[in-house]
N, CA, C and O atoms as a DFTB+ gen file, in Angstrom:
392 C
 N C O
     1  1     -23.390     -60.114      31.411
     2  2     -24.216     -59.183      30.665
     3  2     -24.410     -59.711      29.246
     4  3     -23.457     -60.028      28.533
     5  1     -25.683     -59.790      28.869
     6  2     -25.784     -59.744      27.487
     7  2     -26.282     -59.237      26.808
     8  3     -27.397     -58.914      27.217
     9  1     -25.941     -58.746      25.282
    10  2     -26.679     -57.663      24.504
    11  2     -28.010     -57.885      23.746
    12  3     -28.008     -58.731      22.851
    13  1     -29.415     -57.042      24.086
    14  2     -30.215     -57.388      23.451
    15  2     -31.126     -56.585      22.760
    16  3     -32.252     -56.770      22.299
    17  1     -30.171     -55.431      22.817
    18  2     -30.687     -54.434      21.551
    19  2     -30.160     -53.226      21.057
    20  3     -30.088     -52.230      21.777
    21  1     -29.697     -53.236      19.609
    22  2     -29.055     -52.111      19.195
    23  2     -29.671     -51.786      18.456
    24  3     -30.590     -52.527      18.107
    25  1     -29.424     -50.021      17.590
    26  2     -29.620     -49.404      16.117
    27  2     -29.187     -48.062      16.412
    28  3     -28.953     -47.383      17.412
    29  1     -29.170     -47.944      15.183
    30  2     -28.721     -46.360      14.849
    31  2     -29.470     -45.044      15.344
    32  3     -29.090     -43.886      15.167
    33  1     -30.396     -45.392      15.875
    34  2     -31.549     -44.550      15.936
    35  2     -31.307     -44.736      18.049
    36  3     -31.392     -45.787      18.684
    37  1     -31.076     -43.642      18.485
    38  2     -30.701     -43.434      19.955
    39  2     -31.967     -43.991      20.467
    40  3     -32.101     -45.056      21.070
    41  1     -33.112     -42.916      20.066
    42  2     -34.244     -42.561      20.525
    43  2     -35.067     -43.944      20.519
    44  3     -35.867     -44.105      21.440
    45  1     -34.929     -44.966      19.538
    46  2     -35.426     -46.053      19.528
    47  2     -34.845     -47.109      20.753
    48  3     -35.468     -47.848      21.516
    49  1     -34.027     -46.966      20.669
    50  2     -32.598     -47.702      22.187
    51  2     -33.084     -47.215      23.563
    52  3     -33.048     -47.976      24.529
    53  1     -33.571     -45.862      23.666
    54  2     -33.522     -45.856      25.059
    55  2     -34.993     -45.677      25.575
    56  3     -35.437     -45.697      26.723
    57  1     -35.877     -45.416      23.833
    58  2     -37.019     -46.041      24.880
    59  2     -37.196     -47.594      24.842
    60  3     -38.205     -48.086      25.348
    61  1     -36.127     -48.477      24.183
    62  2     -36.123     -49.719      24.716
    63  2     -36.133     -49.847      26.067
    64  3     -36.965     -50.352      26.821
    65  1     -34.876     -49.209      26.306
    66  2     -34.204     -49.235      27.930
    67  2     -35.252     -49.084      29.045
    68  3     -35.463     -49.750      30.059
    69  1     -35.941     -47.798      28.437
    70  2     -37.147     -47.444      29.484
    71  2     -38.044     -48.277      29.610
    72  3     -38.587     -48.292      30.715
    73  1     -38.514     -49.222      28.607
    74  2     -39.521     -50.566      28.316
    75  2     -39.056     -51.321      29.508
    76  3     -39.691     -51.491      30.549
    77  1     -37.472     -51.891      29.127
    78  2     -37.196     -52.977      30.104
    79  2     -36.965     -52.909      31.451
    80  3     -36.869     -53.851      32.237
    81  1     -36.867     -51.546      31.703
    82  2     -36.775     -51.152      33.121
    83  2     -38.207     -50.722      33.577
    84  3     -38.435     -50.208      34.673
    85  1     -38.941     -50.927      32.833
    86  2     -40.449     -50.582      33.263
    87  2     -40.788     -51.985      34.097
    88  3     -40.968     -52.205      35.295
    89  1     -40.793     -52.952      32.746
    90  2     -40.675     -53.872      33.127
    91  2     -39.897     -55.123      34.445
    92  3     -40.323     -56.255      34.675
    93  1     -38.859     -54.535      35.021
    94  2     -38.253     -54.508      36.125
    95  2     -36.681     -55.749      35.555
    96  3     -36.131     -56.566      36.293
    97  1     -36.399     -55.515      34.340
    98  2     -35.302     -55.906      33.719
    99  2     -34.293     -54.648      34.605
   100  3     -34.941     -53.626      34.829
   101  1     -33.093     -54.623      35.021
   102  2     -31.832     -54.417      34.936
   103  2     -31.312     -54.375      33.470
   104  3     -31.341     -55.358      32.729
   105  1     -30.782     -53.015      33.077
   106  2     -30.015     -52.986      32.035
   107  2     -29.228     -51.540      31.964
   108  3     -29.605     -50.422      32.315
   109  1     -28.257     -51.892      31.503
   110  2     -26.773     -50.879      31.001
   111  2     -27.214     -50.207      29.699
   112  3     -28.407     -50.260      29.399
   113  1     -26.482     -49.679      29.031
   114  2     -26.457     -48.811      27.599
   115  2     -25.135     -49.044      27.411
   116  3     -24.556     -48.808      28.471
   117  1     -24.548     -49.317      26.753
   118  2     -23.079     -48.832      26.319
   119  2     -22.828     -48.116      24.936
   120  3     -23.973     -47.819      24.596
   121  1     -22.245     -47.812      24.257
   122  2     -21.265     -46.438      23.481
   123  2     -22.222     -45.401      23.302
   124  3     -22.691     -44.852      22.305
   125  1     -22.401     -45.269      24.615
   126  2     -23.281     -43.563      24.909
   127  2     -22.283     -42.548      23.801
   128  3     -22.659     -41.907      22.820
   129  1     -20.797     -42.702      24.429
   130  2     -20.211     -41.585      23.752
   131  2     -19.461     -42.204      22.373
   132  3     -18.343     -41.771      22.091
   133  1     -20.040     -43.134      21.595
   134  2     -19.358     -43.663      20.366
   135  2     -19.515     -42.964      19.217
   136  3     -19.013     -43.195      18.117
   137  1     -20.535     -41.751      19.676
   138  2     -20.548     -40.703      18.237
   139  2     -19.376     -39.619      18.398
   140  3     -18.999     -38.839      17.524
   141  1     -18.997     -39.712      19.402
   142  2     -17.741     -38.642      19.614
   143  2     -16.139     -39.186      19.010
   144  3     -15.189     -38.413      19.133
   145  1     -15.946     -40.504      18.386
   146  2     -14.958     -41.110      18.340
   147  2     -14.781     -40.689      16.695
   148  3     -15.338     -39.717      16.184
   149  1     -13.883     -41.636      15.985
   150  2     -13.307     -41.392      15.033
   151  2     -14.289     -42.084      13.560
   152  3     -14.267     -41.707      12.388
   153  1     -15.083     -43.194      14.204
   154  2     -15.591     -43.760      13.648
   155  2     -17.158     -44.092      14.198
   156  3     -17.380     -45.084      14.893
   157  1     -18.216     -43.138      13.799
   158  2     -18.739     -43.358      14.812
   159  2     -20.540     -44.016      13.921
   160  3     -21.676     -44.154      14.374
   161  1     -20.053     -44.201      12.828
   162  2     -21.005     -44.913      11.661
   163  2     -20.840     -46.696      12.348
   164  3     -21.734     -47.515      12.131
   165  1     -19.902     -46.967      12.954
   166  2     -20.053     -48.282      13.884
   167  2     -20.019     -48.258      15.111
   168  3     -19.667     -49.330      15.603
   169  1     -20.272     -47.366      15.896
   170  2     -20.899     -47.348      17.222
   171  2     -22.077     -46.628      17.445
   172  3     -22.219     -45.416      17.609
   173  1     -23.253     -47.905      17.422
   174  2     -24.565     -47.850      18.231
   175  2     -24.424     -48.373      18.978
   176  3     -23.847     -49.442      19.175
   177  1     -25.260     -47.286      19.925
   178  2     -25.854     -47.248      21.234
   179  2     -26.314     -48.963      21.246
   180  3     -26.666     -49.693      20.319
   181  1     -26.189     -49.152      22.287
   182  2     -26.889     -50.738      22.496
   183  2     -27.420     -51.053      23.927
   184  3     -27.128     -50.123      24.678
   185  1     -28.019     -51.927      24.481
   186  2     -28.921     -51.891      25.213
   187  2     -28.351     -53.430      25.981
   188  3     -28.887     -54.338      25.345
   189  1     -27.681     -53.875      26.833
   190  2     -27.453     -54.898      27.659
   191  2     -27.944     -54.848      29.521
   192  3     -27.806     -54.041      30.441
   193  1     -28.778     -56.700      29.276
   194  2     -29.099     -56.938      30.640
   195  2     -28.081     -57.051      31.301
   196  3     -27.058     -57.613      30.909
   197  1     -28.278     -56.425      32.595
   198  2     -27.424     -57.135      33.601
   199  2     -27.107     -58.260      34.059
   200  3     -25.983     -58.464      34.517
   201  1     -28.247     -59.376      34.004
   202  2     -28.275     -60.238      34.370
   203  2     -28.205     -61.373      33.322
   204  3     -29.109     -61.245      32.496
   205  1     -27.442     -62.400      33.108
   206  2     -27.744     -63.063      32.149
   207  2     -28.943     -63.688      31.546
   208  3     -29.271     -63.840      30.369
   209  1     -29.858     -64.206      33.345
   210  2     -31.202     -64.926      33.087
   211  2     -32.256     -64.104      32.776
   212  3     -33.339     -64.685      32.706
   213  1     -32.259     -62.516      32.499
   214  2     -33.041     -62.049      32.300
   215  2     -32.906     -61.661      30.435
   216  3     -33.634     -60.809      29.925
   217  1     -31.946     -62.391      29.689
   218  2     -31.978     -62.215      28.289
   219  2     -33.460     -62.722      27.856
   220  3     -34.223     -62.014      27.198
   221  1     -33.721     -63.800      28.224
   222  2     -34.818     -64.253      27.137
   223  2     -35.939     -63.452      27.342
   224  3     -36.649     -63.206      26.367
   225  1     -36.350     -62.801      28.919
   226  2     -37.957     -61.788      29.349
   227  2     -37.515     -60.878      28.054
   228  3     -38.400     -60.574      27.255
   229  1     -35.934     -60.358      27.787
   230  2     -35.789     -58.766      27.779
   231  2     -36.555     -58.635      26.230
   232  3     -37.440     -57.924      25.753
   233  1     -35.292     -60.235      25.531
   234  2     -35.734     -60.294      24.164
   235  2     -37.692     -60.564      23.862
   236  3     -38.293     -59.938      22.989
   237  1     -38.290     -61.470      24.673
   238  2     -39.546     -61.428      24.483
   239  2     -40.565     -60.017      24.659
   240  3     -41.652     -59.925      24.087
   241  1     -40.062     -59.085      25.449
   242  2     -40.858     -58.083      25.486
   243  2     -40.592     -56.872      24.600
   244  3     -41.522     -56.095      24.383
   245  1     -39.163     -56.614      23.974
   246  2     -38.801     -56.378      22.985
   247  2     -39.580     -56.608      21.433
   248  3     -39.963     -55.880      20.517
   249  1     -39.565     -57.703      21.665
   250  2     -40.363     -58.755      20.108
   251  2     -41.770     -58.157      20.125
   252  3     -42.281     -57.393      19.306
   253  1     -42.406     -58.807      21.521
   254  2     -43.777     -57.881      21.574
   255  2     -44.175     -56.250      21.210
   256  3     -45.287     -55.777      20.973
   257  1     -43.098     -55.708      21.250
   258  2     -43.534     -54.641      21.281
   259  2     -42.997     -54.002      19.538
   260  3     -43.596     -53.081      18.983
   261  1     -41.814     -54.707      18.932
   262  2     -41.719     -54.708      17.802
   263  2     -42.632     -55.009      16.932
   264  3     -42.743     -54.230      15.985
   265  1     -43.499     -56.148      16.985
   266  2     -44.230     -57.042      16.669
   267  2     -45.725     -57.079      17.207
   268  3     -46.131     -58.213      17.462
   269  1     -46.514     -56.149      17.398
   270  2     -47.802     -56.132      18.075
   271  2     -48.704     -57.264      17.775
   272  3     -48.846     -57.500      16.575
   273  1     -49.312     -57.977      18.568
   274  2     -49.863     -59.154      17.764
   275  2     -51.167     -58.184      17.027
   276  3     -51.279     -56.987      17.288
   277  1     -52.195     -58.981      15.990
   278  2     -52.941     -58.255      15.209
   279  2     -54.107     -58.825      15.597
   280  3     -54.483     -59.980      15.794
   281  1     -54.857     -57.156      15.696
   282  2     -56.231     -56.885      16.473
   283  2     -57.148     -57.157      15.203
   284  3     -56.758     -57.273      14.041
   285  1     -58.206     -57.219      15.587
   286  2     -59.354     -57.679      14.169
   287  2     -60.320     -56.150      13.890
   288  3     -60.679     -55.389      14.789
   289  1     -60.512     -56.031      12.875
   290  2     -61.729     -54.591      13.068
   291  2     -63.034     -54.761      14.068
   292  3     -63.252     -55.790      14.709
   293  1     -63.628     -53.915      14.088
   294  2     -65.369     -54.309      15.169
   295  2     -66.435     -53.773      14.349
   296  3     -66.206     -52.639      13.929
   297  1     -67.336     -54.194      14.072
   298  2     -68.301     -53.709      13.256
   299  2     -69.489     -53.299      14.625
   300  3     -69.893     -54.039      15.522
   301  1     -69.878     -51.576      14.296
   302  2     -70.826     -51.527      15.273
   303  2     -71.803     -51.918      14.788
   304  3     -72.156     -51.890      13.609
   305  1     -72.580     -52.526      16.178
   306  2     -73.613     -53.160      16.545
   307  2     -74.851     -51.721      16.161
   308  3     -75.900     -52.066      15.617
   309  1     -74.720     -50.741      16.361
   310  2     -75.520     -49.514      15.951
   311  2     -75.662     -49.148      15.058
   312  3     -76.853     -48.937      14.829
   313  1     -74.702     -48.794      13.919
   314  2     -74.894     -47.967      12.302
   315  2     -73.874     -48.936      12.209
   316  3     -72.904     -48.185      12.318
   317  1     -73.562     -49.675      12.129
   318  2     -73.421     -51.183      10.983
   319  2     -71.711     -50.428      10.282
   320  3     -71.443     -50.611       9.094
   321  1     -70.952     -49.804      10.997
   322  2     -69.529     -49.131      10.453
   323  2     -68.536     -49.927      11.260
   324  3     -68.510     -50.426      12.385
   325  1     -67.441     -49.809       9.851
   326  2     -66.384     -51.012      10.568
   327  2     -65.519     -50.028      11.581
   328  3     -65.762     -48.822      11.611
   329  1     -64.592     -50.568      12.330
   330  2     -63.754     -49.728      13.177
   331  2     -62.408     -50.482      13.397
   332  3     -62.012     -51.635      13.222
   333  1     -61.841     -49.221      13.897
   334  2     -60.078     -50.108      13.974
   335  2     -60.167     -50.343      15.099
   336  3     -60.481     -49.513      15.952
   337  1     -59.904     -51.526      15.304
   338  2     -59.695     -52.661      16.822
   339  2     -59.460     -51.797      18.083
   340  3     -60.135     -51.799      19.113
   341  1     -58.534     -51.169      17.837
   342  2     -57.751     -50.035      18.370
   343  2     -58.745     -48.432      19.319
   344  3     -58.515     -47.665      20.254
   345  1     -59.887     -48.689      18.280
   346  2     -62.032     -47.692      19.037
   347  2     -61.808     -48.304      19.826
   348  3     -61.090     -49.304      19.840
   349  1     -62.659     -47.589      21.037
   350  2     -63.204     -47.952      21.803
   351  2     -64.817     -47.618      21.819
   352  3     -65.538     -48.003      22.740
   353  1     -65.287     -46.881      20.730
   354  2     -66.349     -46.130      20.493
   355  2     -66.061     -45.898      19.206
   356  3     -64.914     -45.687      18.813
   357  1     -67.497     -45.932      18.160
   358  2     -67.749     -45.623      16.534
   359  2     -67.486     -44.631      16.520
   360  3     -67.728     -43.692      17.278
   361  1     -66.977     -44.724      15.679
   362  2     -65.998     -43.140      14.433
   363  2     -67.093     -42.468      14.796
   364  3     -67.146     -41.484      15.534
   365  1     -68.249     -43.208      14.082
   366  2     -69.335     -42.211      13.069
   367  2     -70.611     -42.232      14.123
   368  3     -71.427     -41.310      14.138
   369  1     -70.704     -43.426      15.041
   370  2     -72.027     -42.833      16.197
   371  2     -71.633     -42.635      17.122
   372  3     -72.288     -41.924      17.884
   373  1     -70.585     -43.068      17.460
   374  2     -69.574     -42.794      19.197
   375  2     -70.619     -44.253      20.363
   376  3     -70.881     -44.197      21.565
   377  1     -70.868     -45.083      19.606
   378  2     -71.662     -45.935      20.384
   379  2     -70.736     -46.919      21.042
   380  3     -69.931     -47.577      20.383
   381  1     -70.801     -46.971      21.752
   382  2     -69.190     -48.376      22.849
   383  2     -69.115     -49.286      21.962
   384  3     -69.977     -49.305      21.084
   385  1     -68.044     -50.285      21.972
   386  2     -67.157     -51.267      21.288
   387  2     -68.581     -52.320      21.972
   388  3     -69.512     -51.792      22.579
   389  1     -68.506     -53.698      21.749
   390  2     -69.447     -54.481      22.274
   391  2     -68.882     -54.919      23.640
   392  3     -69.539     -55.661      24.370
C-alpha cells in the first residue's frame, strides 16, 4: 500500500477516495478515527492505494484534478462578447460556442 493523499480537511480526502474509485483505483482511508485520540491536530485522514502499481494513475489523476489544465476564453462569433471557456452558449446572446 502506498499513501497518496492527505489533509486536514475530511471532505477534501474522501471525495479524493470517491475520484479514485471512480476511476477504478483500489484504495483504503486510514485514521478515520484519529480525531477521537489524544492528539488529533496530527492525524489526517489519508487516502492509500491498495496496490502498489496503481500509485503513479492515483497520483496523476489527483494532480489533474488539483491542477485543471487552462481553458482559453471564446469570443462569440454573434455579438462579438468574450466568454469563459467553461459557456457553452453567450452570456449575453445565448448563441452556441463555435
Amino acid at each position: 500500500m502506498k499513501l497518496v493523499y492527505t489533509n486536514e480537511n475530511n471532505i477534501l480526502v474522501n471525495h479524493a477516495k470517491n475520484i479514485l474509485e471512480n476511476e477504478g483505483v483500489e484504495v483504503s482511508l486510514k485514521n478515520e478515527h484519529g480525531s477521537t485520540g489524544m492528539h488529533p491536530q496530527f492525524m489526517f485522514l489519508e487516502v492509500w492505494v491498495n496496490n502498489d502499481a496503481d500509485e503513479k494513475k492515483a497520483k496523476r489523476i489527483l494532480e489533474e484534478i488539483e491542477n485543471p489544465p487552462e481553458t482559453e476564453e471564446w469570443v462569440c462569433a454573434n455579438c462579438q462578447e468574450k466568454n469563459d471557456a467553461s459557456f457553452e452558449l453567450c452570456w449575453h446572446c445565448q448563441a452556441p460556442a463555435n
